[in-house]
The first five atom37 places (N, CA, C, CB, O) and aatype in JSON, in Angstrom:
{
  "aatype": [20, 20, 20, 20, 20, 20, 20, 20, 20, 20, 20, 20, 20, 20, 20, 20, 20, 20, 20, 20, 20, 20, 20, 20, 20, 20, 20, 20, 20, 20, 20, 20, 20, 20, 20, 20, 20, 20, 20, 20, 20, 20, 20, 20, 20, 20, 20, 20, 20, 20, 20, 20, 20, 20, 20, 20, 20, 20, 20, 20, 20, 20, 20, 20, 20, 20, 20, 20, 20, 20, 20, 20, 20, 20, 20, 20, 20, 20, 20, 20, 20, 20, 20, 20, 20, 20, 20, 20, 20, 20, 20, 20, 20, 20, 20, 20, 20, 20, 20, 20, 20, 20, 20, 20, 20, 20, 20, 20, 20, 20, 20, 20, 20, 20, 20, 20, 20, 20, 20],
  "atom_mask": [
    [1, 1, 1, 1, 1],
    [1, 1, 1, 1, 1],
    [1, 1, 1, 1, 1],
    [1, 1, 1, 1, 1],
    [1, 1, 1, 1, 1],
    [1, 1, 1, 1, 1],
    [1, 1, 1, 1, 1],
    [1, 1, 1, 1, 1],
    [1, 1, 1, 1, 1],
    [1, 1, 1, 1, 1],
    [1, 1, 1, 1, 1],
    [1, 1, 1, 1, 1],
    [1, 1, 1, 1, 1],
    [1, 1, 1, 1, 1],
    [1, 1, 1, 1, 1],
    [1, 1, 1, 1, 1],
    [1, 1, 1, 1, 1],
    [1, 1, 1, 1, 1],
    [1, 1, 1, 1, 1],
    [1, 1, 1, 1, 1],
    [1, 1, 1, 1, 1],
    [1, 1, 1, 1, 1],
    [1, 1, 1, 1, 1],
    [1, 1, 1, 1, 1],
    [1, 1, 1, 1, 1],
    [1, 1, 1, 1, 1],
    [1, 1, 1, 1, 1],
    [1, 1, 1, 1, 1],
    [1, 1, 1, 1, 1],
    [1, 1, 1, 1, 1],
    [1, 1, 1, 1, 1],
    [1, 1, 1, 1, 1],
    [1, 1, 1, 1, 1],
    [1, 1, 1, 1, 1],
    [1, 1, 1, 1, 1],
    [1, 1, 1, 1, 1],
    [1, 1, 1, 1, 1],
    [1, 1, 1, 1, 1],
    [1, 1, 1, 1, 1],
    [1, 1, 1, 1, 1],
    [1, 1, 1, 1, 1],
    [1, 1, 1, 1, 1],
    [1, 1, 1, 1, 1],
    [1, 1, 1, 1, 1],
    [1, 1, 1, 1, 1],
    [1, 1, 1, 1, 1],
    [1, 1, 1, 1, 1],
    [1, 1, 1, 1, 1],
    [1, 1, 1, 1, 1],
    [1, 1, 1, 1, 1],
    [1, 1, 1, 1, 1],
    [1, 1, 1, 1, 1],
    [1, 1, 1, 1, 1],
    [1, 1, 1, 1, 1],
    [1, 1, 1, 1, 1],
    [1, 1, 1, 1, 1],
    [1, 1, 1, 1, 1],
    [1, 1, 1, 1, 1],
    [1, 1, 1, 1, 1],
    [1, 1, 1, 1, 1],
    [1, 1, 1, 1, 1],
    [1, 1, 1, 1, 1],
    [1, 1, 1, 1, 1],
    [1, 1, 1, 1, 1],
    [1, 1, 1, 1, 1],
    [1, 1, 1, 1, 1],
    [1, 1, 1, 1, 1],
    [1, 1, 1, 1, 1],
    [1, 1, 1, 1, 1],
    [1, 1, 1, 1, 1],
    [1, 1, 1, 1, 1],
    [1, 1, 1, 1, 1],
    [1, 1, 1, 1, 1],
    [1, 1, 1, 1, 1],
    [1, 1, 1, 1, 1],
    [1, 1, 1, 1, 1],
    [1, 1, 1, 1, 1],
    [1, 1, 1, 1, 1],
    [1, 1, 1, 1, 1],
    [1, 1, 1, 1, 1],
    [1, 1, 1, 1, 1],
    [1, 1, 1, 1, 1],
    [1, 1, 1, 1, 1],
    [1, 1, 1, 1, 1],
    [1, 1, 1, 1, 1],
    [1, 1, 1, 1, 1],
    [1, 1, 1, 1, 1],
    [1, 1, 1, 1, 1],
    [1, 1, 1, 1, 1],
    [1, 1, 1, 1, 1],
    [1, 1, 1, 1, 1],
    [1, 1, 1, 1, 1],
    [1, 1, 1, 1, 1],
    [1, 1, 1, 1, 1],
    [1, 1, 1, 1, 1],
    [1, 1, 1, 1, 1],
    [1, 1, 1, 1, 1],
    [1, 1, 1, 1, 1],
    [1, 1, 1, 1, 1],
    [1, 1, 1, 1, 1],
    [1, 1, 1, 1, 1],
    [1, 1, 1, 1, 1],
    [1, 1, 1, 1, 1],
    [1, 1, 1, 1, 1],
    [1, 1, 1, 1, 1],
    [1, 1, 1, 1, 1],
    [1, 1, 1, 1, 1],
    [1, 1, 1, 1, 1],
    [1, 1, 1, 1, 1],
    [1, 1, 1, 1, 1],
    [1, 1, 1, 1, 1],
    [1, 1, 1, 1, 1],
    [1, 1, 1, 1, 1],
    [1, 1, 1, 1, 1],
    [1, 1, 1, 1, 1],
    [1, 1, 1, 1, 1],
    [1, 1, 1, 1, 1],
    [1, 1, 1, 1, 1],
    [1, 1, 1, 1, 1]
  ],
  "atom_positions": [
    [[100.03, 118.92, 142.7], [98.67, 118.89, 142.2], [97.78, 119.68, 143.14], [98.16, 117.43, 142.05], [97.94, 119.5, 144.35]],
    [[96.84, 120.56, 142.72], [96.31, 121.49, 143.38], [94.46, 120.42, 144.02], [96.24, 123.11, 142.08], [93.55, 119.86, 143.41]],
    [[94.75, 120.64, 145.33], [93.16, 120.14, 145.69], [91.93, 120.59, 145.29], [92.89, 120.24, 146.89], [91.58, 121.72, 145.63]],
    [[91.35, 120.01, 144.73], [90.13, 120.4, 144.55], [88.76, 120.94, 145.63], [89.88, 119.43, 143.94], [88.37, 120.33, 146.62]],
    [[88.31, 121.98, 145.21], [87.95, 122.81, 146.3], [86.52, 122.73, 146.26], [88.48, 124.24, 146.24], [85.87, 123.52, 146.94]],
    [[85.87, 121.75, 145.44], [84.35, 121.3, 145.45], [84.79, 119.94, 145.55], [83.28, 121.69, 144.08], [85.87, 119.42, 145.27]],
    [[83.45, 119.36, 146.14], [83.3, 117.92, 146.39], [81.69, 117.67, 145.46], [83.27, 117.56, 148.36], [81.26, 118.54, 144.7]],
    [[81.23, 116.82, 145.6], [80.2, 116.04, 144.31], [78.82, 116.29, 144.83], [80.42, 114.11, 144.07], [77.79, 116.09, 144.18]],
    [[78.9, 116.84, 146.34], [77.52, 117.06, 146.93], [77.66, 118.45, 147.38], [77.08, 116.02, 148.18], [76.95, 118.8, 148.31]],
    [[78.6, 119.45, 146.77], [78.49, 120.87, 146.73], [77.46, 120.56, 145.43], [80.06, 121.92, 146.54], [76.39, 121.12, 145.63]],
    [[77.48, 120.01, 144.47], [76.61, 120.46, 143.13], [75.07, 119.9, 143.61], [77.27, 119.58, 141.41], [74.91, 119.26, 144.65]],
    [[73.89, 120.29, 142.59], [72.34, 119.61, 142.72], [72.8, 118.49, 141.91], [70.81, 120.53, 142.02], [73.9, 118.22, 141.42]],
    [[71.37, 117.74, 141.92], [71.62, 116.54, 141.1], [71.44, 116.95, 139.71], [70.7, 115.36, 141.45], [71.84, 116.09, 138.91]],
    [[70.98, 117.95, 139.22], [71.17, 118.64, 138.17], [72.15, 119.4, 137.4], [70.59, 119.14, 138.29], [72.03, 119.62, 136.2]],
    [[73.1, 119.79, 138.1], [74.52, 119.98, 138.32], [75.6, 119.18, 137.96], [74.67, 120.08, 139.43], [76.58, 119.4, 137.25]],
    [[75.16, 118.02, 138.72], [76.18, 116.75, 138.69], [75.95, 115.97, 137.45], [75.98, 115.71, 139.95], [76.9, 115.43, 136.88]],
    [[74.46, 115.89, 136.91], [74.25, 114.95, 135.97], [75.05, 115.53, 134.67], [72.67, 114.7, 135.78], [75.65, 114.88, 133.81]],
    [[74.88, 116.99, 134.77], [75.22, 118.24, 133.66], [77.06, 117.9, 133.47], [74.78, 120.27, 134.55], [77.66, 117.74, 132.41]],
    [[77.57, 117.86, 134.81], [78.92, 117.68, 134.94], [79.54, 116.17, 134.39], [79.17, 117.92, 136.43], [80.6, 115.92, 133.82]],
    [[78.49, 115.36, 134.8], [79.12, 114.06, 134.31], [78.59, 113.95, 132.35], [78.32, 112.5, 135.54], [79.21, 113.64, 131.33]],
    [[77.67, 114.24, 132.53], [77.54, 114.14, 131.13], [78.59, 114.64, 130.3], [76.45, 114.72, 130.76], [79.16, 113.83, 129.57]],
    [[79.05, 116.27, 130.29], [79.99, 116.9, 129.89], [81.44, 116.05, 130.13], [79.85, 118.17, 130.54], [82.35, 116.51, 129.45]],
    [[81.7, 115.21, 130.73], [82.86, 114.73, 131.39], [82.98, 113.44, 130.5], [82.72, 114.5, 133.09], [84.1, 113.01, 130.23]],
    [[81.62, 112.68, 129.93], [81.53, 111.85, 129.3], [81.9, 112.18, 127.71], [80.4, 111.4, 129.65], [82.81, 111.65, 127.09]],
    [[80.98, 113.15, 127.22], [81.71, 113.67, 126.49], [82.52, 113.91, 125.66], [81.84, 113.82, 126.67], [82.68, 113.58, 124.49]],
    [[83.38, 114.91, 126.81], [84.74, 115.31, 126.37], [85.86, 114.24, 126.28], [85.2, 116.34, 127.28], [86.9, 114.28, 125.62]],
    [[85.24, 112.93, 127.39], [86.63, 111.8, 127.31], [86.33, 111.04, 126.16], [86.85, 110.62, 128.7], [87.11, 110.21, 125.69]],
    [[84.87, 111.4, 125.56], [85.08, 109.74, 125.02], [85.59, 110.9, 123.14], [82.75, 108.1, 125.1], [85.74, 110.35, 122.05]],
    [[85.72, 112.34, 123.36], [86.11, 112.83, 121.99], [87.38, 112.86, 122.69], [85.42, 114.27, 121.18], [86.74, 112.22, 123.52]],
    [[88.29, 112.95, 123.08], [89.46, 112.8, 123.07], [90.52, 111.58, 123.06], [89.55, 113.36, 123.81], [91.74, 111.58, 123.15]],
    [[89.57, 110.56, 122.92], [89.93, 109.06, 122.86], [90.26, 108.61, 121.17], [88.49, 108.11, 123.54], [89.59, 108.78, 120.15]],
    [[91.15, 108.18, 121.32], [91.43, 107.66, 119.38], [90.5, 106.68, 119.11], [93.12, 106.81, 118.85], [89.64, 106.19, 119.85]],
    [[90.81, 106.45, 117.9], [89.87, 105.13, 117.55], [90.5, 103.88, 118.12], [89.68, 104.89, 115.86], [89.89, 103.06, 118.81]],
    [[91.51, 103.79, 117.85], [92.04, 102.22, 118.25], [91.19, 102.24, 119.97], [94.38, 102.03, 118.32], [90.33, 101.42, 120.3]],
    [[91.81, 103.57, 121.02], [90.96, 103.19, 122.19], [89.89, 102.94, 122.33], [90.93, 103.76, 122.89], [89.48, 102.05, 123.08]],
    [[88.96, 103.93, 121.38], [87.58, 103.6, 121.34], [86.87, 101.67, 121.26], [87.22, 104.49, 119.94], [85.97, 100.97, 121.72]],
    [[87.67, 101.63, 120.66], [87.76, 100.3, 120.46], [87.72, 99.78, 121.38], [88.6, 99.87, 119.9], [86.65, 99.61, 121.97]],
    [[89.07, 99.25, 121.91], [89.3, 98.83, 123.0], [88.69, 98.49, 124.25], [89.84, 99.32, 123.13], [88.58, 97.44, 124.87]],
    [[88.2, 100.11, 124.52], [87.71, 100.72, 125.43], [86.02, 99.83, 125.52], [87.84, 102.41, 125.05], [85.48, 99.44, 126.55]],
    [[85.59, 99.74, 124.4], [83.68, 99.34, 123.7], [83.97, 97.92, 124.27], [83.15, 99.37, 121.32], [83.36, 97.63, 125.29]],
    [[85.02, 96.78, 123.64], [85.63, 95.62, 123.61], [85.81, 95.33, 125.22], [86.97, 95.69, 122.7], [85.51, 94.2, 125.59]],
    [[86.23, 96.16, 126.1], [86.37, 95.78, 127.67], [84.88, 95.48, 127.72], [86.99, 97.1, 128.89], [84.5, 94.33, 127.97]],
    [[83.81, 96.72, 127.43], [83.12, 96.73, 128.44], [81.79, 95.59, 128.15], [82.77, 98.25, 128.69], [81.15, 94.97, 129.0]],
    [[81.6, 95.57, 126.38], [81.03, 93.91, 125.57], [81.69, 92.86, 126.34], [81.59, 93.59, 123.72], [81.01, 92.0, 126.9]],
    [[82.71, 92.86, 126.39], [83.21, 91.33, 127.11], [83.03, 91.13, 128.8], [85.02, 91.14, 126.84], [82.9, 90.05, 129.38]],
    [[83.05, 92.51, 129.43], [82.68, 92.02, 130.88], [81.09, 92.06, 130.93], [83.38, 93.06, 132.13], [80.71, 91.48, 131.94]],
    [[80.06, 92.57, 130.17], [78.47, 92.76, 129.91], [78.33, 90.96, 129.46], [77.97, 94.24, 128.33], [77.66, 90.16, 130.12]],
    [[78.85, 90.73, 128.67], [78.76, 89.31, 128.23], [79.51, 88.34, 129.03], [79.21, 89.19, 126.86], [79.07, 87.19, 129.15]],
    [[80.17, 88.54, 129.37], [81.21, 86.99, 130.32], [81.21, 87.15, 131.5], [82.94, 86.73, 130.13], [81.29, 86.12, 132.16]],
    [[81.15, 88.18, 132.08], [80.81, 88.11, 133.58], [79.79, 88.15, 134.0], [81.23, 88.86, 134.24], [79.66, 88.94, 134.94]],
    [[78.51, 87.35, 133.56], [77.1, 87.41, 133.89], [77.32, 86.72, 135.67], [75.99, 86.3, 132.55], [78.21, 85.94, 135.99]],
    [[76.51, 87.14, 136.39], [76.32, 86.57, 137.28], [75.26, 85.49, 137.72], [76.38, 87.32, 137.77], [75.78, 84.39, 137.94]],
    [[74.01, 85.55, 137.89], [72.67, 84.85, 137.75], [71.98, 84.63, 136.52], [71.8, 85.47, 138.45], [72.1, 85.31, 135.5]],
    [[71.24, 83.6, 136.69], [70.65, 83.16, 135.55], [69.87, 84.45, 135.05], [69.74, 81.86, 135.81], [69.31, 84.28, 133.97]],
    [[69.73, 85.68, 135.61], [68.81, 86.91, 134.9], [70.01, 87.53, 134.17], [67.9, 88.17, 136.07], [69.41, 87.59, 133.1]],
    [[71.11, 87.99, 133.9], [72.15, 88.1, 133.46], [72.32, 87.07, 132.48], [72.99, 88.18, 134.37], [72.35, 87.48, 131.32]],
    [[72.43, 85.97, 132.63], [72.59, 84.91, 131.76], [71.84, 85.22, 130.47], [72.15, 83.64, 132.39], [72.11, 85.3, 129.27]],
    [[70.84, 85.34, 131.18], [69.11, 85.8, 129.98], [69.62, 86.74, 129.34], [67.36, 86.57, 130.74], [70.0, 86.48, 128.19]],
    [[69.78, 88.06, 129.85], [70.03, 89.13, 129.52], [70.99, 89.05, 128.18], [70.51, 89.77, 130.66], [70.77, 89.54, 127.07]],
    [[72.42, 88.08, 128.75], [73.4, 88.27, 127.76], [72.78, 87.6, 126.39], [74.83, 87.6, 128.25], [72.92, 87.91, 125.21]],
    [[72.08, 86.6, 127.01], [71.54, 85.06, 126.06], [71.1, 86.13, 124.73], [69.68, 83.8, 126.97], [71.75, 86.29, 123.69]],
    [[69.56, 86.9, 125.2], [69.04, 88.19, 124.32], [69.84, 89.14, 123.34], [68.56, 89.14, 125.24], [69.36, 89.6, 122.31]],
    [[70.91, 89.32, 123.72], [71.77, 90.29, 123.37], [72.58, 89.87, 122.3], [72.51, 90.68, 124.42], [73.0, 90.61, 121.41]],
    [[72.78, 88.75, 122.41], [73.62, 87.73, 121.1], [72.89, 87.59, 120.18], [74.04, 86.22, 121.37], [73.17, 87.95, 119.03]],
    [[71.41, 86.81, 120.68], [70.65, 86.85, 119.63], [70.26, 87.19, 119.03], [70.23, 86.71, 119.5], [70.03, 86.66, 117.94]],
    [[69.86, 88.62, 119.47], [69.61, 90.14, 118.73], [70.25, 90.36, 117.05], [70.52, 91.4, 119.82], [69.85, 90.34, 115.89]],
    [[71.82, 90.64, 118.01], [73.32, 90.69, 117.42], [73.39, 90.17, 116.06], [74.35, 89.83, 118.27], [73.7, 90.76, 115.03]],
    [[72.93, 88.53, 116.31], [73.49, 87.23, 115.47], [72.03, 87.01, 114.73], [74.14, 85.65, 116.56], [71.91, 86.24, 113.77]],
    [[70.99, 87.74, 115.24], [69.96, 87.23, 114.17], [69.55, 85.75, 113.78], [70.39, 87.72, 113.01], [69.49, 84.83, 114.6]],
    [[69.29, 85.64, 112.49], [68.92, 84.69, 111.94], [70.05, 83.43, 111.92], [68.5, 85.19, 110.74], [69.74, 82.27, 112.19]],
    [[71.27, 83.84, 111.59], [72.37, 83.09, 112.37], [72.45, 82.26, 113.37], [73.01, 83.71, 112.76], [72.68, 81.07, 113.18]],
    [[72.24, 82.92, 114.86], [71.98, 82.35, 116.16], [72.14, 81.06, 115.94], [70.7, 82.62, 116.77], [73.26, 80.56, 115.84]],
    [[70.48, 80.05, 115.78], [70.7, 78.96, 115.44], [71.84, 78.01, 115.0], [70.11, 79.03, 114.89], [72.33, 77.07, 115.63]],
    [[72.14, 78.49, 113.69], [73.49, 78.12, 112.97], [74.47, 78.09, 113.78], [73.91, 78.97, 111.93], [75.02, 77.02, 114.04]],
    [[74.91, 79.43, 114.43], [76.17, 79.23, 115.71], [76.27, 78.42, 116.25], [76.28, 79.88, 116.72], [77.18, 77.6, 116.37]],
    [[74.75, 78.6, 116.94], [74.74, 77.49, 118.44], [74.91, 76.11, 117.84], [73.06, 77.45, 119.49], [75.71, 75.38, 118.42]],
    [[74.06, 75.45, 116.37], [74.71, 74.09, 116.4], [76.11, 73.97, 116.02], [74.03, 73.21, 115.56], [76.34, 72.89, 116.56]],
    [[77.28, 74.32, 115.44], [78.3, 74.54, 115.14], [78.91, 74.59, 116.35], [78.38, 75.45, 114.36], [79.69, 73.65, 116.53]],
    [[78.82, 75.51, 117.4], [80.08, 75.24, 118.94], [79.1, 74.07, 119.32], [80.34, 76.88, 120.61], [79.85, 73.24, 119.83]],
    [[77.72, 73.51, 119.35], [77.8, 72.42, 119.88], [78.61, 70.98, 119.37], [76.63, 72.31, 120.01], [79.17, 70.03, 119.91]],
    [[78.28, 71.49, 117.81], [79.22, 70.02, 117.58], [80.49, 70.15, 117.7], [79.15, 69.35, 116.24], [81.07, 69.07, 117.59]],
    [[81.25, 71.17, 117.9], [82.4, 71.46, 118.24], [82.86, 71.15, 119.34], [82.56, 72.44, 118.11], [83.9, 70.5, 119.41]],
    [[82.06, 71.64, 120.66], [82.28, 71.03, 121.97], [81.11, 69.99, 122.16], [82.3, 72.16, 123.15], [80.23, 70.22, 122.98]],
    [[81.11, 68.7, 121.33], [80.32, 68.37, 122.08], [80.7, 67.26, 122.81], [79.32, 68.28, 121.54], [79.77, 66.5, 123.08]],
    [[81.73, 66.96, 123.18], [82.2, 66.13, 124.19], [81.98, 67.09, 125.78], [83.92, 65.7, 123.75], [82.15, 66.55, 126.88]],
    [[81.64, 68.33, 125.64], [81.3, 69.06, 127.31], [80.01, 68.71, 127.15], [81.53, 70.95, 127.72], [79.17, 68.55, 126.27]],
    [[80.21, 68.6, 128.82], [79.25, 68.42, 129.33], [78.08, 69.78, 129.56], [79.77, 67.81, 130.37], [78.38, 70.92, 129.89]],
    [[76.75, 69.27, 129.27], [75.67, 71.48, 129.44], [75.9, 70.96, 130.84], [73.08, 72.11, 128.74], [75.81, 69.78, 131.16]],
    [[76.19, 71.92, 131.61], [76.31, 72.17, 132.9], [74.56, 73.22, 132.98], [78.09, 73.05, 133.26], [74.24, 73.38, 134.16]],
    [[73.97, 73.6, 132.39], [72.68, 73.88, 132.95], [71.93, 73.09, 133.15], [72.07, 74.56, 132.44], [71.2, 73.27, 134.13]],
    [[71.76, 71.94, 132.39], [70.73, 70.55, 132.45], [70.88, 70.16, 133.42], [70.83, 69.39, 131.6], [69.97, 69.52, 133.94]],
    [[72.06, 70.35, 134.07], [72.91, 70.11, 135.56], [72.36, 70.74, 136.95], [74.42, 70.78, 135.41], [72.39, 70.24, 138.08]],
    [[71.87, 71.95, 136.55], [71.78, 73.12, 137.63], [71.11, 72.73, 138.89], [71.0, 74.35, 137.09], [69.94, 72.36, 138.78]],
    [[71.47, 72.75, 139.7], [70.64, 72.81, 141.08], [69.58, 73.39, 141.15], [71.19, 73.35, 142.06], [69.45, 74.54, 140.73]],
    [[68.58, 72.69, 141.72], [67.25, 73.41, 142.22], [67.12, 73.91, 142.99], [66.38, 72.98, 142.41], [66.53, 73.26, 143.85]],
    [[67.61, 75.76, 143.51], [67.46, 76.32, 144.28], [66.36, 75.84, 145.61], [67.32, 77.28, 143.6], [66.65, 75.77, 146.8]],
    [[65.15, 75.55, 145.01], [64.2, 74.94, 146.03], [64.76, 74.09, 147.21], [63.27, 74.06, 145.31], [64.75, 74.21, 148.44]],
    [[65.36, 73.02, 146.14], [65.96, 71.91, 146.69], [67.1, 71.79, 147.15], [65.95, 71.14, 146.06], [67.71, 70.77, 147.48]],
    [[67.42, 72.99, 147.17], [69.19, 72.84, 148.0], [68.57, 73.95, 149.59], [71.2, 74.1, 146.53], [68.9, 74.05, 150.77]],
    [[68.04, 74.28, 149.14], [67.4, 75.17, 150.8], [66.66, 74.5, 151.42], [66.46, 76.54, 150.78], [66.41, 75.02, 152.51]],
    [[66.09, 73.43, 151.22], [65.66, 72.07, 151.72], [66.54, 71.36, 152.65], [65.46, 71.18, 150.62], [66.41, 71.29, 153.87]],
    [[67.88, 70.65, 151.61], [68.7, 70.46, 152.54], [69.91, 71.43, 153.27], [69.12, 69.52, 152.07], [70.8, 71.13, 154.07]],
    [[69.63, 72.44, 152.77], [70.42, 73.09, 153.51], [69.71, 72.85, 155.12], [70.54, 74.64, 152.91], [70.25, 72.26, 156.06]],
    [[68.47, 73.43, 155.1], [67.44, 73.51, 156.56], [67.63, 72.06, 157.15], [65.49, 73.83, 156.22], [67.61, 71.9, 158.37]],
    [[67.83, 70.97, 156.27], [67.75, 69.81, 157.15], [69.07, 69.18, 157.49], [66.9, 68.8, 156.54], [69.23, 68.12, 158.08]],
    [[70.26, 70.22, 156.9], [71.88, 69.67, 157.57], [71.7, 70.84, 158.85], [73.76, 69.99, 156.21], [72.44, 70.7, 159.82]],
    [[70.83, 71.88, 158.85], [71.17, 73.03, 159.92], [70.44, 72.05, 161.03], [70.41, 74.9, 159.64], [71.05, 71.83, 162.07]],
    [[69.57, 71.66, 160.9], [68.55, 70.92, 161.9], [69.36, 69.68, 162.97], [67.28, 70.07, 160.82], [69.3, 69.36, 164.16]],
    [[70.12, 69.25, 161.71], [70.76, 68.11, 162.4], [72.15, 68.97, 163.13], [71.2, 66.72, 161.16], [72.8, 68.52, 164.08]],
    [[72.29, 69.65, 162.76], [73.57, 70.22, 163.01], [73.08, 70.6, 164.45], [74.15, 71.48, 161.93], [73.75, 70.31, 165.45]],
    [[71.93, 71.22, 164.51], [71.42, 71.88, 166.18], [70.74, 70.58, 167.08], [69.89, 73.35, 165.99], [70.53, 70.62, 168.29]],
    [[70.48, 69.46, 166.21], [69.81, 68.11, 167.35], [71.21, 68.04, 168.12], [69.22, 66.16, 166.44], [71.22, 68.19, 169.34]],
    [[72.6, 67.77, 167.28], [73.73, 67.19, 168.08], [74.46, 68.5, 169.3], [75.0, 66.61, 166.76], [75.01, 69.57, 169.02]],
    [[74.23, 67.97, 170.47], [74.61, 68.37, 171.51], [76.16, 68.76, 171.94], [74.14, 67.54, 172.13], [76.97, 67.84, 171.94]],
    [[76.47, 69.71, 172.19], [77.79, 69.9, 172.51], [77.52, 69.17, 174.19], [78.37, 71.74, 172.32], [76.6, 69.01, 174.99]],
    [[79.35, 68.79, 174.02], [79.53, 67.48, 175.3], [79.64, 68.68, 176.64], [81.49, 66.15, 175.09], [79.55, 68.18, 177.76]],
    [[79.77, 69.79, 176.59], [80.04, 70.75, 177.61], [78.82, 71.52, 178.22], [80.98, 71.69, 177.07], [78.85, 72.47, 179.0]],
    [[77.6, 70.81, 177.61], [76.26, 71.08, 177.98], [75.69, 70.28, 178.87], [75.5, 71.09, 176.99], [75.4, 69.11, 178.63]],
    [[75.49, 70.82, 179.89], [74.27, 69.13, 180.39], [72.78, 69.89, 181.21], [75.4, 67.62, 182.23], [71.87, 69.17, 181.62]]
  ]
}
């Protein structure tokens, strides 16, 4: 395989955007349909299931609803009565406030107690 003899900051950012665009492109016309698929299906399911923070959460929350429209509603009571032996683990959620509270007051106690090799 022959090395490539430009690197990504020989180009401007005008250059590069030009290059990736073209790169986008050309992969996503040389992709079949079944990949296309596929490919859409990875990236919906990690956008939706791998939310991280509750702003993500939101984000995905919006995005369904959009999606599902007038529906929505209907869904949501249907998996609730479906699962509704789970427990909402958001009604649950910790109060950020209140866990940095005690966090500060296990660090506090943690620094009152004296190591025995001190005097």
């Amino acid at each position: 395989m022959k090395k490539n003899s430009f690197i990504y900051s020989d180009l401007s950012k005008k250059q590069l955007d030009n290059l990736k665009e073209l790169f986008v492109q050309k992969k996503v016309e040389s992709m079949s349909h079944q990949e296309l698929k596929q490919y859409v299906q990875e990236i919906i399911s990690h956008q939706i299931n791998d939310t991280i923070d509750k702003e993500e959460e939101m984000e995905a929350w919006r995005e369904m609803s959009n999606f599902f429209g007038e529906q929505f509603e209907m869904i949501i009571l249907e998996i609730q009565t479906k699962y509704s032996d789970e427990q909402n683990c958001f009604n649950n959620e910790i109060d950020p406030q209140k866990q940095r509270i005690e966090l500060i007051d296990r660090n506090n106690i943690d620094q009152e107690k004296k190591d025995m090799w001190d005097d």
